[in-house]
N, C-alpha and C positions, 0 to 999 in steps of 0.2 A: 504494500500500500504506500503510494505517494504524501509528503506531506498536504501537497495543493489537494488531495478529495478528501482531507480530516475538517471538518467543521470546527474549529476551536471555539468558537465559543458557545457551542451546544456540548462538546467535549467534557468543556470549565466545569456549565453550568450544573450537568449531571454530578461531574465529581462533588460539586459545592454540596448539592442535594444529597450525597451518599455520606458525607462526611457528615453533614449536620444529622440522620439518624446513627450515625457510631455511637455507640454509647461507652467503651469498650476506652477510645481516647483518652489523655489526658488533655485540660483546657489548652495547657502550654503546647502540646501535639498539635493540638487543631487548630491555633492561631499561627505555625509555625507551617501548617498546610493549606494554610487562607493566604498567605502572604506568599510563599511560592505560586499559589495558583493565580495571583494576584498579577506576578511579575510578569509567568509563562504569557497572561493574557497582552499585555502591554506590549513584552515584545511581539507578540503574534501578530499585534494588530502594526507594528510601525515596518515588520516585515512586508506586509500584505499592500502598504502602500506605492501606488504608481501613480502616473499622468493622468490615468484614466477614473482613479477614483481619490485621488487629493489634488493637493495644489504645487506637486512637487511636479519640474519641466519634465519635459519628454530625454531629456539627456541622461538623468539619473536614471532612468528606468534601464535595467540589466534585461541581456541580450537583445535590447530593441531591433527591432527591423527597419530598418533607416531606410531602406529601398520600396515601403509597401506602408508609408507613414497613414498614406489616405487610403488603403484598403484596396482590393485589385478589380482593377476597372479592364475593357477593353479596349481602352483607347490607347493608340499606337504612340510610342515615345517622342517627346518633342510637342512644338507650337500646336495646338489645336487649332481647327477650322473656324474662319472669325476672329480669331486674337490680330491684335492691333500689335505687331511687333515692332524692334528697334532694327533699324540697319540704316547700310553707309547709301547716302546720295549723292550726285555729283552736285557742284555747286556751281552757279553760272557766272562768279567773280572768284577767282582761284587766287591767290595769293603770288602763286611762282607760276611761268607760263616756260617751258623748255623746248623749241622748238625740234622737230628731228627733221631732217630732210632724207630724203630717198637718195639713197647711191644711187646715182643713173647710170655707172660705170656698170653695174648687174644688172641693169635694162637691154632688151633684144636694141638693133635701131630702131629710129622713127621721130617723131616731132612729139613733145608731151608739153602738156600747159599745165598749170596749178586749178586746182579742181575744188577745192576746200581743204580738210581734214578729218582725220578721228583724233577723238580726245580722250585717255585713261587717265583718273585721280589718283592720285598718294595722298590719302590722310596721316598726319607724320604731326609732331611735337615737338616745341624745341623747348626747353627747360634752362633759364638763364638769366642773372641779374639783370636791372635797367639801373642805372647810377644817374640822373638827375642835378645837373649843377646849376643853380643859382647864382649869376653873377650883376650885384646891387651895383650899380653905376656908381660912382664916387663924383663929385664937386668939389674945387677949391676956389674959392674965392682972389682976388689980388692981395686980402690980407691976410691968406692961409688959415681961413675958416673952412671947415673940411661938410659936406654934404650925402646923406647915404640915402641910396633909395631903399624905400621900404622892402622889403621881407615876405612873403603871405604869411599869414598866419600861419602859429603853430610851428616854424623856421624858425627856430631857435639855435642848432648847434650847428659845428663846423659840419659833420655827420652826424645822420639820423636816419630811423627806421622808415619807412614808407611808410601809408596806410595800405599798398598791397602785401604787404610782409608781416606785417599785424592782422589783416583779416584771414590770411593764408594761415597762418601758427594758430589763431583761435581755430581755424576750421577742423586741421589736424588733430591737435590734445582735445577740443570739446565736441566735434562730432563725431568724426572718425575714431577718437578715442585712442587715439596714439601715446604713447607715452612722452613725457616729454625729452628724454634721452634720446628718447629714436628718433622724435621732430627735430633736436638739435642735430643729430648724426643726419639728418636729409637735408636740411640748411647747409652746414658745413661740406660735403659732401658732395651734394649733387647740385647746389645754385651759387656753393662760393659764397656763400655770405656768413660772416659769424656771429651764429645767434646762439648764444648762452640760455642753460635751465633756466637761469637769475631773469633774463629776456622775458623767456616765454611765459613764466610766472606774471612779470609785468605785462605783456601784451593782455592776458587772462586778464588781469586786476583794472585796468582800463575801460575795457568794454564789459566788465562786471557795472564802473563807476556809471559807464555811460550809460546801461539800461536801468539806473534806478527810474525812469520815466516810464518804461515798457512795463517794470513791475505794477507800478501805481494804474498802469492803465491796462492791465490784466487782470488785476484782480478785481477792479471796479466794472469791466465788461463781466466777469464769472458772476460776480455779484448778483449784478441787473440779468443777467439771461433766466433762462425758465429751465434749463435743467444744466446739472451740474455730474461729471463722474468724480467720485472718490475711491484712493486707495492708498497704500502705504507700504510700504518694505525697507527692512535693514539695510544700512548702510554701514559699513569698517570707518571708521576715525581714528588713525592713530592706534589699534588696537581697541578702541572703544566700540561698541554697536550702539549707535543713534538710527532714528528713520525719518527716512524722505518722503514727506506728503507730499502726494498729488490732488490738487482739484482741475479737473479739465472738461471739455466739450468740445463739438466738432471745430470750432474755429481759434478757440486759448485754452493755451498751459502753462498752469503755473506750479511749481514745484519749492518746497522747502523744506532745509534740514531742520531737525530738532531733535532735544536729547530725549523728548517722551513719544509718546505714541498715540496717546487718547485727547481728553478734550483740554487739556491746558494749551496742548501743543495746538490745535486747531482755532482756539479761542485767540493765542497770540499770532499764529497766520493772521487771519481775521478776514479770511471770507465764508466757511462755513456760519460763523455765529450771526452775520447778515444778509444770508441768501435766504429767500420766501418759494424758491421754486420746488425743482423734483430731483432728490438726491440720490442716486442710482451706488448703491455700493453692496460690498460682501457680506453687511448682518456683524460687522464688527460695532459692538454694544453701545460704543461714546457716539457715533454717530448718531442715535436715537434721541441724543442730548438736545438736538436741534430741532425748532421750531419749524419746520418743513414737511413736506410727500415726501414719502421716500419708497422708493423701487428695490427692491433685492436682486441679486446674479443670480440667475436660474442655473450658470454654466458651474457656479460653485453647486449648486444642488445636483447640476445631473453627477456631479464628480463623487459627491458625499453618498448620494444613492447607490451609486455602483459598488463604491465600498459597502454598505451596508448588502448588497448582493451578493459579492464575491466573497464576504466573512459570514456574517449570521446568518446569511439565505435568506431574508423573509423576504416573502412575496408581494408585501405592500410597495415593500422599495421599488421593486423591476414593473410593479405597476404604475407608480407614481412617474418612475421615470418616462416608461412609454405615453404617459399622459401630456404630461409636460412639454414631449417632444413632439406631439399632436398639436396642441396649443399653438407653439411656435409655429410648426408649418400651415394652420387654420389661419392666425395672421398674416405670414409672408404672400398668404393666395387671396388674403380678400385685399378689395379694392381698397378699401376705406385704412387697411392696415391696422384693423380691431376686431373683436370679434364682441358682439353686443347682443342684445336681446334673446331671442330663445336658447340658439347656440351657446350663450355665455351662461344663461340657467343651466343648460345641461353639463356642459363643463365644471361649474361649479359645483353641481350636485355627484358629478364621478370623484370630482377631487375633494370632497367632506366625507364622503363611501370609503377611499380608499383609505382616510385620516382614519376612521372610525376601523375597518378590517385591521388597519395595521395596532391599535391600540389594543383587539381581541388577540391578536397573533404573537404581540411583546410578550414576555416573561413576567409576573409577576414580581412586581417589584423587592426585593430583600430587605427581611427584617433588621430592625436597629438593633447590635449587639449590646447585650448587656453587660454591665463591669461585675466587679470579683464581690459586689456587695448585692447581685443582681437586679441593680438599676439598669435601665435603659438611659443607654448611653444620649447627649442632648447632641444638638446639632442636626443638620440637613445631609439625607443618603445621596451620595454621589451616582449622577445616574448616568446612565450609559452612551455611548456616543449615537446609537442610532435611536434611541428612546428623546435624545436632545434635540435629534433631527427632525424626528416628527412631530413633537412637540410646537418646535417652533414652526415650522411649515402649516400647523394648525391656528397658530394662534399669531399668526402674519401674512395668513390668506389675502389680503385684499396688495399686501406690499408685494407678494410674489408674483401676484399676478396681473398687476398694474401693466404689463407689456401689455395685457388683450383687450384693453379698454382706453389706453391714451397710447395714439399712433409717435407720438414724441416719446416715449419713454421705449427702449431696446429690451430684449430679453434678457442679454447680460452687461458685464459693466468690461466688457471687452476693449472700450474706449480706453479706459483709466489704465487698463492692465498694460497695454501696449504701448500706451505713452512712457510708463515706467521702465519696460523692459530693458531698452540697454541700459537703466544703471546697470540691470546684474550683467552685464556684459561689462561694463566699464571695471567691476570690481573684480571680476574673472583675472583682465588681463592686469589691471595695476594694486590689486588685492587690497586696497584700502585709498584714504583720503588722507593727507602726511597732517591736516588739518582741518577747522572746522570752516577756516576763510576757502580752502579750497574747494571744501563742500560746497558751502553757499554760491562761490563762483558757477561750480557745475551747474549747480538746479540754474541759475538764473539766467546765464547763458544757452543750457540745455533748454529751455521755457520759449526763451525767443526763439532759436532753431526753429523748436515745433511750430511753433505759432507760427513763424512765417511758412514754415512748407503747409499747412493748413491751410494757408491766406493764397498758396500759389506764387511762393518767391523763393528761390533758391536759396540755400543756407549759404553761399560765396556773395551774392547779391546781398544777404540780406547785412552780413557782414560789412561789407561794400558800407551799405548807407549808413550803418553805425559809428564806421571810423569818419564816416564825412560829416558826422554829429548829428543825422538823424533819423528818425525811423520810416520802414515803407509806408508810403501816404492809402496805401489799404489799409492800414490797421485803422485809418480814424474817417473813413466812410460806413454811413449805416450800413450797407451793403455786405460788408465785414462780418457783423453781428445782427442778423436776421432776427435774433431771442429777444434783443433789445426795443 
């Protein structure tokens, strides 16, 4: 027998039942077989976790199938039919024009005239400083009073950085997430220019200072819009774990560090505590703090469900799940992008059936043990992960299923998660933040990025307008913020 066909936690809960009629035990034996049976369960259950039923990526999961991620289709490898692909075009202003001429010395005889030509392109790259000299006219007067012409602005030193050399290093270390050794080794290196850790630190700290503006008007667009994603994940400091909150939506993001997690840390952000709209998140507890709608992730549900299928088996789960997953695709086909009156009765009344089946199906709950004086011990019984799941799924019906009734609200909070996702990329490759200022440089920096590929500006572009001291003239048309 496999371990994968043992049911542990029907296993447990037999042995729990066998042990409590022993009579045969001593106390100290049988507390001493409660607390093994205790641990076996624990790790059973952090064994049995995957992609598919927690919140752990698809990379952790042992011997994944990397080749068959979306399950095996019959479509032939490559561009599908209709896909909008990338490739090379000719351009009808070339840069370099090289003419060839025909040997005519390998021509039969005869008389030949120029006819036109054919044209093949080389798309080709050059990589290589531009050095820029300013030279200020001088005036002397007859009595050797000396006259300098002005400067542009920001021409301060004998040499100095460019603003393509600053928006290029920010692009490297904050979006491509390069380290900043290796940005220095591609400077040095491959454009000849020397730009120092100490540099690119300062480039970062610059256009940190310059989007305090972009902040101010990120969070006030999140604010004012009608729905909001939230979420959160650890971040390394120095050896420390703080987390990075995100609040975001289809058009802003905005991200910040902090050493907590719940609601101090979002009350000092400050735009959860004065948003009125629809707050879409994972059912993490602080968020309920707020005076708002709130939506729940179904995508954490169908993951918790599964777990609850592939351990304790019960039935309610894999029913719930296929419910769930009906719902979704009942939206995605109706026009209206909701699913409302009869339809939503009948929905509603499968999914309170299945709350109810699955509550006949749980285990009775376990009695409070009594101490050596045989009191009943005080405090509240710890109840079980999938007993927690259905609990709340019943008594946050209306937040779960806010997708099938307001066409603005998604199924899951898919938005927030993937706005987040390369920190943990960022932290994979540079394993931590050396500090808490670097921290905040990333979220703020990283915020703008999004926000403008959101808005449809290139993160080189948008950089661009930052060092020219200001930001794309989308962010501040209505058009922008449709919520507003």
């Amino acid at each position: 027998m496999k371990i994968e066909e043992i049911n542990i936690t029907e296993t447990i809960e037999n042995a729990k039942a066998l042990l409590k009629t022993e009579k045969r035990l001593s106390p100290a034996l049988k507390v001493m077989f409660e607390l093994l049976l205790t641990i076996v369960g624990l790790l059973a259950g952090r064994l049995s976790l995957n992609s598919r039923n927690s919140s752990k990526p698809p990379s952790t999961d042992p011997n994944r199938d990397k080749g068959k991620a979306g399950g095996t289709t019959n479509k032939k490898p490559g561009g599908q039919a209709g896909r909008t692909g990338k490739n090379l075009k000719p351009v009808a202003n070339p840069d370099n024009i090289i003419p060839i001429e025909v040997d005519q010395s390998t021509l039969p005889p005869g008389n030949y005239h120029a006819a036109g030509f054919e044209a093949r392109q080389v798309v080709d790259i050059k990589i290589s400083r531009i050095i820029t000299e300013y030279r200020a006219e001088v005036l002397e007067n007859d009595k050797g009073k000396r006259y300098v012409a002005a400067f542009p602005v920001g021409l301060t030193r004998p040499i100095q950085y460019g603003k393509s050399v600053k928006s290029h290093a920010v692009y490297l270390s904050q979006y491509q997430l390069i380290p900043y050794e290796r940005v220095e080794d591609y400077f040095v290196n491959e454009i000849q220019i020397p730009v120092s850790v100490g540099s690119l630190f300062n480039f970062n700290k610059e256009a940190y200072d310059l989007l305090e503006p972009f902040a101010t008007l990120a969070k006030d667009k999140l604010i004012h819009g009608t729905l909001i994603h939230a979420d959160e994940t650890g971040i390394n400091v120095n050896g420390k774990r703080i987390w990075l909150h995100n609040a975001s939506n289809e058009l802003w993001t905005y991200f910040y560090p902090h050493e907590k997690r719940g609601s101090k840390a979002m009350d000092e952000i400050g735009v959860l505590p004065n948003f009125k709209g629809t707050l879409v998140h994972d059912h993490w507890k602080p968020y309920y703090i707020y005076a708002c709608r709130h939506g729940l992730c179904n995508a954490h549900h169908i993951r918790e469900l599964q777990w609850v299928t592939d351990n304790p088996g019960f039935v309610w789960a894999k029913n719930m799940q296929t419910l769930l997953i009906e719902m979704r695709d009942a939206v995605a086909a109706s026009e209206t992008h909701t699913v409302v009156g009869e339809k939503e009765v009948v929905f509603r009344d499968r999914y309170r059936q299945i709350i109810k089946e699955g509550l006949a199906e749980m285990p009775p709950a376990p009695e409070k043990q009594k101490d050596a004086d045989g009191k009943t011990k005080r405090g509240r019984l710890k109840k079980t992960k999938e007993l927690n799941l259905l609990e709340r799924l019943r008594d946050f019906e209306n937040d779960a299923l806010l997708f099938m009734v307001d066409p603005e609200v998604p199924f899951t909070n898919n938005r927030g998660e993937n706005d987040i996702r390369m920190t943990k990329v960022q932290q994979k490759i540079s394993g931590c933040f050396r500090s808490i200022d670097g921290a905040k440089m990333f979220c703020r920096i990283r915020s703008y990025l999004l926000t403008a590929q959101k808005h449809e500006v290139s993160p080189t572009d948008a950089l661009q307008c930052l060092f020219d001291g200001k930001l794309p003239a989308v962010f501040f048309t209505d058009e922008s913020n449709p919520a507003v």
